[in-house]
C-alpha positions as CSV (number, residue, x, y, z in Angstrom):
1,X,115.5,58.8,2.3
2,X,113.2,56.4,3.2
3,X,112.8,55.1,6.9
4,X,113.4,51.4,7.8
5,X,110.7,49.4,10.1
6,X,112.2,46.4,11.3
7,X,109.7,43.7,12.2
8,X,109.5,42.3,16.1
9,X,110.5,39.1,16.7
10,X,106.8,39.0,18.7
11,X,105.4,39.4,14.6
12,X,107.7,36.9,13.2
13,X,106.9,34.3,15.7
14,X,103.3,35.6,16.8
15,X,103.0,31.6,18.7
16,X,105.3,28.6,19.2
17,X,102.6,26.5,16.8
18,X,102.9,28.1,13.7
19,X,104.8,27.2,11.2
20,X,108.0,28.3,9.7
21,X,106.3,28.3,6.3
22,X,104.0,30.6,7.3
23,X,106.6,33.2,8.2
24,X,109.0,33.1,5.0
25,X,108.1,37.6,5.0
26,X,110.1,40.2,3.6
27,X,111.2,42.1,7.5
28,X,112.0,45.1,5.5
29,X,108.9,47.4,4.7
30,X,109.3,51.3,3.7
31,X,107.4,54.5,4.6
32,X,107.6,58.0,3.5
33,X,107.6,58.5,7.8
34,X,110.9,60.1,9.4
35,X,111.4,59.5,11.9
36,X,110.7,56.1,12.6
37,X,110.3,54.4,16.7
38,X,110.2,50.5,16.3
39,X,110.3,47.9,19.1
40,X,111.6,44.2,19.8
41,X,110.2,42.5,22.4
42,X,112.6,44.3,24.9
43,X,114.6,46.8,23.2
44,X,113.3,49.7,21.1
45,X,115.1,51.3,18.5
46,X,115.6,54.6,16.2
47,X,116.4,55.5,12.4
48,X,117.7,58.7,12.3
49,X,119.2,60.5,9.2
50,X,123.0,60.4,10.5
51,X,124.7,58.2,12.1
52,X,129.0,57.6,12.5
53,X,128.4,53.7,11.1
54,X,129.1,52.9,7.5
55,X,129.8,49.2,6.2
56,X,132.7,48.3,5.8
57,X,132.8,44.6,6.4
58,X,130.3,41.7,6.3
59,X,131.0,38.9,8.1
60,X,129.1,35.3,7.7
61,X,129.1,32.3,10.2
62,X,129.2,29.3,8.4
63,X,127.1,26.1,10.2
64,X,123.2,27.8,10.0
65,X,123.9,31.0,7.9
66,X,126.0,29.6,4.7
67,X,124.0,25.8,4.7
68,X,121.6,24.6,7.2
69,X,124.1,22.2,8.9
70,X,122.5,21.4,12.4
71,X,121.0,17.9,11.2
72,X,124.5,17.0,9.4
73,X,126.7,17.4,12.5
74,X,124.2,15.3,14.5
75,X,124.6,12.9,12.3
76,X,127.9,13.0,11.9
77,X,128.1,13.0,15.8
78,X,126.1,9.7,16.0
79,X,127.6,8.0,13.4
80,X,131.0,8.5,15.8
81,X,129.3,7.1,18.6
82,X,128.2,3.9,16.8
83,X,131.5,3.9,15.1
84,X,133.7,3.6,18.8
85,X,130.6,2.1,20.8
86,X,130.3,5.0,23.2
87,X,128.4,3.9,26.1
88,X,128.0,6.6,29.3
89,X,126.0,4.0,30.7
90,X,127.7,0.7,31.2
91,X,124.7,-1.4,31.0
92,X,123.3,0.3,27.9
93,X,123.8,-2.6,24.8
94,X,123.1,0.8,22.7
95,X,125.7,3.3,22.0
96,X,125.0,7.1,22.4
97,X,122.5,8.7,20.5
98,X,121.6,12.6,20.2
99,X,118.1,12.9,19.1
100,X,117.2,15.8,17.2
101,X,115.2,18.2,20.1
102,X,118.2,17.5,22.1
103,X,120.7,18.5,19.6
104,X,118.9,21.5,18.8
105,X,119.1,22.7,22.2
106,X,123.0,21.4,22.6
107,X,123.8,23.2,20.1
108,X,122.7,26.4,20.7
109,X,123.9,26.7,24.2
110,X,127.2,25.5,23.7
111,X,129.5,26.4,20.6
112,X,132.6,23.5,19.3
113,X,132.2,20.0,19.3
114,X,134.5,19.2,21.6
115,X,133.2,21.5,24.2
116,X,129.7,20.2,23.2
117,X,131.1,16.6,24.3
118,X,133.0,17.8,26.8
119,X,130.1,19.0,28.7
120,X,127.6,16.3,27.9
121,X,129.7,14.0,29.7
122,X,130.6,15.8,32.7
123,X,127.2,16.2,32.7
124,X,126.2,12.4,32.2
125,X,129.4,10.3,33.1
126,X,132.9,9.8,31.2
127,X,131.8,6.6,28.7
128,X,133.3,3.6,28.0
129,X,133.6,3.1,24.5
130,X,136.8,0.9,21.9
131,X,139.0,4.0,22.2
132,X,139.1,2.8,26.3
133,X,137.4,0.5,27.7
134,X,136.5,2.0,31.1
135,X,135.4,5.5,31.1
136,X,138.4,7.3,31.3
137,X,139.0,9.0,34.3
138,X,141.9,11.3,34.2
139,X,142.1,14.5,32.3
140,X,145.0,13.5,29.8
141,X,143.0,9.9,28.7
142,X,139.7,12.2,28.8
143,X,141.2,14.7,25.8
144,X,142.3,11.9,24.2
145,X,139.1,10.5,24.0
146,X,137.4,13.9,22.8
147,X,139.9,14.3,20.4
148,X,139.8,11.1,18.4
149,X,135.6,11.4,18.6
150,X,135.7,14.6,17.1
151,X,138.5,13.7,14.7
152,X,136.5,10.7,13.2
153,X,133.3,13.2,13.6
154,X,135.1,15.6,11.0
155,X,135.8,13.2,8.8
156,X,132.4,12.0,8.7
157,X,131.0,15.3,8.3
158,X,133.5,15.7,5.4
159,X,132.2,12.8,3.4
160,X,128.5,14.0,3.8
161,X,129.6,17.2,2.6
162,X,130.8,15.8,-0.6
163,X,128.1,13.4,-0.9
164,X,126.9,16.8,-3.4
165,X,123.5,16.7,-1.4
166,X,124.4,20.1,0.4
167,X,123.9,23.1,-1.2
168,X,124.1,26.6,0.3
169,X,120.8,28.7,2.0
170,X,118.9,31.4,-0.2
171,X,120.8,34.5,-0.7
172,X,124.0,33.5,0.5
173,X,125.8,33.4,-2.9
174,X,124.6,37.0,-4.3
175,X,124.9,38.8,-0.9
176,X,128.7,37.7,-0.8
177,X,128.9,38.9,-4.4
178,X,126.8,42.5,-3.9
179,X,129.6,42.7,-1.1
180,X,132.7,41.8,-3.1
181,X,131.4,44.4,-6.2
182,X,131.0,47.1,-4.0
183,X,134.7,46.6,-2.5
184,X,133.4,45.7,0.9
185,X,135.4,43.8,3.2
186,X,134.1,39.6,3.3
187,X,134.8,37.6,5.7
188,X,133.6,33.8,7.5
189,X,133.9,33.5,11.1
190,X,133.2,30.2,12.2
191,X,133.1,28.3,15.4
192,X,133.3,24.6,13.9
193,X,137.0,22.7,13.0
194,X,138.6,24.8,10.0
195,X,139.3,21.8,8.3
196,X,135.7,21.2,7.7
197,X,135.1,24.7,7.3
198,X,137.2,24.8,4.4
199,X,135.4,22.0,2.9
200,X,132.4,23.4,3.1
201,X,133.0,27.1,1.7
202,X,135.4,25.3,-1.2
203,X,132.1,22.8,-2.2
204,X,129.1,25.7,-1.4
205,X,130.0,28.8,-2.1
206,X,133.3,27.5,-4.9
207,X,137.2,27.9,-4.3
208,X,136.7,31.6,-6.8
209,X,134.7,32.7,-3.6
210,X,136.4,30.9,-1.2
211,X,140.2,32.1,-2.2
212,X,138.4,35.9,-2.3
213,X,137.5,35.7,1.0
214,X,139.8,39.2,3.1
215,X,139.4,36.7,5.9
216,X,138.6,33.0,7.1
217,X,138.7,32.4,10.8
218,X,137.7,28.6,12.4
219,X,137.6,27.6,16.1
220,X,141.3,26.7,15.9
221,X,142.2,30.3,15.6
222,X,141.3,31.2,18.9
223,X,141.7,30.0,22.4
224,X,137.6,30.4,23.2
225,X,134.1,30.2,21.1
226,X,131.6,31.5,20.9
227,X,129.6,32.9,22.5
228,X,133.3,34.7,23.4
229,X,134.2,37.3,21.1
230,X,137.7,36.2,20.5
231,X,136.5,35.0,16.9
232,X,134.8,38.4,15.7
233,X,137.7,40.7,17.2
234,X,140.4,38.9,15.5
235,X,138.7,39.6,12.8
236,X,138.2,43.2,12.8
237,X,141.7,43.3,13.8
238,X,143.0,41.0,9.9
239,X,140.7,43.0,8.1
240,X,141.4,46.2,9.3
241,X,138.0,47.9,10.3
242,X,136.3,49.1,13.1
243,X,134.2,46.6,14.8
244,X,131.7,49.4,14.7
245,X,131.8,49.3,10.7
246,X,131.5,45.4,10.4
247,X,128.5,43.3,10.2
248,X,127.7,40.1,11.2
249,X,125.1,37.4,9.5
250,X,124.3,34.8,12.4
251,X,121.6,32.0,13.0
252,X,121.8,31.8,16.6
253,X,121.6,33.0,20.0
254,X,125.3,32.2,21.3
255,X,126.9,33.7,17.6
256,X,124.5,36.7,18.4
257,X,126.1,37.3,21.5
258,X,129.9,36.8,20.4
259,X,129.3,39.4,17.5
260,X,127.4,41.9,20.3
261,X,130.6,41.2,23.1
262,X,132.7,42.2,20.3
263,X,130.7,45.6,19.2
264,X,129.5,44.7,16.5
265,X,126.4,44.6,15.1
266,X,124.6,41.9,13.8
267,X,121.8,40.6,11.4
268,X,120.0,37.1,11.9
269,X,119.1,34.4,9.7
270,X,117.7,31.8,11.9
271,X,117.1,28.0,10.7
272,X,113.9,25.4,12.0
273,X,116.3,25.1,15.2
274,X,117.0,28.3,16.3
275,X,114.1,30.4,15.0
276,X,112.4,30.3,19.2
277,X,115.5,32.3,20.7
278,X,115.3,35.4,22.1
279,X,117.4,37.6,19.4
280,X,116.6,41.2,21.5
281,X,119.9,42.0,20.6
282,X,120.0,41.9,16.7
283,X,119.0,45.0,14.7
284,X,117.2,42.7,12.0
285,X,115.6,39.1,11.7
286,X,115.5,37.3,8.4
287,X,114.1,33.8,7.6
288,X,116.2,33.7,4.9
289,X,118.7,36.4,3.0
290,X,116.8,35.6,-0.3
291,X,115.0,39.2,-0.1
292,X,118.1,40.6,1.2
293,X,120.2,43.0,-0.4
294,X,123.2,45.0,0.6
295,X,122.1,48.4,0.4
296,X,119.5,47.2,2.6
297,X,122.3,46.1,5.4
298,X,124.1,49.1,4.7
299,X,120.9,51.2,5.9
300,X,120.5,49.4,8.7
301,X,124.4,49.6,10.2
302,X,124.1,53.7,8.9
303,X,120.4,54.7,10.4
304,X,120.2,51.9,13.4
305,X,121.1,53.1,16.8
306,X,120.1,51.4,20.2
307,X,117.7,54.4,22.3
308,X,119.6,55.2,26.1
C-alpha cells in the first residue's frame, strides 16, 4: 500500500503575500516509504498500515465547501441594512455597512447570522433603524429586531441564489457521487438558516442529489453553532455511525473545531477568506476537492492517527 504525505499548512501558505493562484497543488503525493512521519505546523502525524477507522459517512458544510458563499451573505447582509436604515450611530446619514476584510473576519469567528448581529451590536451599540426608531433597548424588542433583519437577509440571499449566477466549487458534485456509488453515508451540516440551505443544495447540487441526501441538518436543528458540536453529533446520531467513522469537509476554522469537539475527523477546503487560519487540527488541506477523490479520504480516515 502506498503511504500518504500530507502537505503543511507552512508549504501551502509558505507567506501571507502570495497568491492563492499560486497554491491551487495536488496535497496528496505517494511514496514507496512505509512508514511515513509528516508534520503541521504544530501537530505531527503517522500512517500506519492498520488502523480501527473506516468511512462510513462524509459529511459537507455548505456556505465555503458546497459554493463560495462569503461575498453573497455580505451582500445580502448590507442590502438589509440599507433596506431598514440601520444606523448604530445616530448621527451617521449612512446606514451600516460590512466591508469585505471585516466580514471575512466576522465570519469566521462567529457562526449564524443572528449571532453574527447579535454580537456586532453589543459590541457597537443597539441601532436605530424603520423596524424602531430608537435603538431598542430591551431584550424582547432586541430579538425582534434580529429576527426581522435576518428574515429579510434570507430572502435576499434567496433571490441571489436564483439569480443562476451561483454555481457549486470544483469537485463537489463527483465527490458526493463517488460517495453515494460506494454506499457511503452523505450528509450536509450546515450552520446557516435551513431555509436557504435548502435553496441552495436544491439549485447547486439538483433536488436528485438533494432528496438523496441520509441527512440534512441547518442551524435550526440545534440549540448552538458552530463552533459547538451539537450540529455534527446529531448527525452521527440520524445516520447511524460512529463519529469516529464519519468525515467532515469544512472551509473554516470555527466548522473545524465543531467537527473535532464532536470526534470527528475532518478535511479542509478553504476559500480566499479563510485560507490564513490555523487548521493544526485537520488531517488534510485542499484548495479545492477538484483532485480529490474518495479512496483518497478513505486512506486518510483508515491510515491517519494523531502521535501521543
Amino acid at each position: 500500500m502506498a503511504s500518504i504525505m500530507i502537505l503543511s499548512q507552512t508549504t501551502l501558505f509558505p507567506s501571507s503575500s502570495t497568491k492563492l493562484s499560486s497554491l491551487f497543488l495536488n496535497p496528496l503525493l505517494y511514496t514507496k516509504q512505509l512508514p511515513l512521519r509528516f508534520k503541521t505546523n504544530r501537530k505531527s502525524f503517522s500512517v500506519s498500515a492498520s488502523s480501527s477507522h473506516s468511512l462510513q459517512a462524509l459529511i459537507f458544510d455548505c456556505d465555503g465547501v458546497i459554493l463560495e458563499s462569503e461575498h453573497l451573505h455580505r451582500q445580502a447582509y448590507n442590502d438589509a441594512f440599507s433596506h431598514f436604515n440601520v444606523r448604530c450611530n445616530s448621527s451617521s446619514q449612512l446606514p451600516l455597512n460590512w466591508d469585505s476584510d471585516f466580514y471575512d473576519e466576522l465570519q469566521n469567528q462567529i457562526g449564524g447570522g443572528k449571532p453574527k448581529m447579535r454580537w456586532y451590536f453589543k459590541e457597537h451599540g443597539w441601532p436605530a433603524s424603520t423596524i424602531f426608531d430608537m435603538p431598542p433597548e430591551n431584550d424582547d424588542d432586541r430579538v425582534k429586531l434580529i429576527d426581522a433583519l435576518q428574515d429579510w437577509k434570507t430572502e435576499r440571499y434567496k433571490e441571489i441564489i436564483k439569480s443562476g449566477t451561483v454555481e457549486p466549487r470544483p469537485g463537489v458534485l463527483r465527490l458526493m457521487d463517488e460517495v453515494k456509488a460506494a454506499g457511503k453515508k452523505l450528509a450536509v451540516c450546515s450552520a446557516a438558516t435551513k431555509s436557504s440551505v435548502i435553496l441552495c443544495l436544491e439549485n447547486l447540487i439538483g433536488m436528485e442529489r438533494f432528496q438523496g441526501l441520509d441527512c440534512f441538518l441547518a442551524g435550526d436543528d440545534v440549540k448552538e453553532k458552530k463552533p459547538d458540536p451539537s450540529i455534527y453529533l446529531t448527525a452521527a446520531k440520524k445516520l447511524g455511525v460512529s463519529e469516529k467513522d464519519c468525515l467532515v469537509v469544512e472551509d473554516s476554522v470555527i466548522g473545524l473545531q465543531a467537527a473535532t469537539k464532536a470526534g470527528m475527523s475532518c478535511v479542509i477546503t478553504y476559500t480566499s477568506s479563510t485560507a490564513d487560519q490555523d487548521f493544526k487540527d485537520a488531517i488534510a488541506t485542499y484548495p479545492d476537492l477538484s483532485d480529490v477523490r474518495l479512496k483518497d479520504l478513505e486512506l486518510l480516515l483508515q491510515n491517519v492517527v494523531a502521535a501521543n
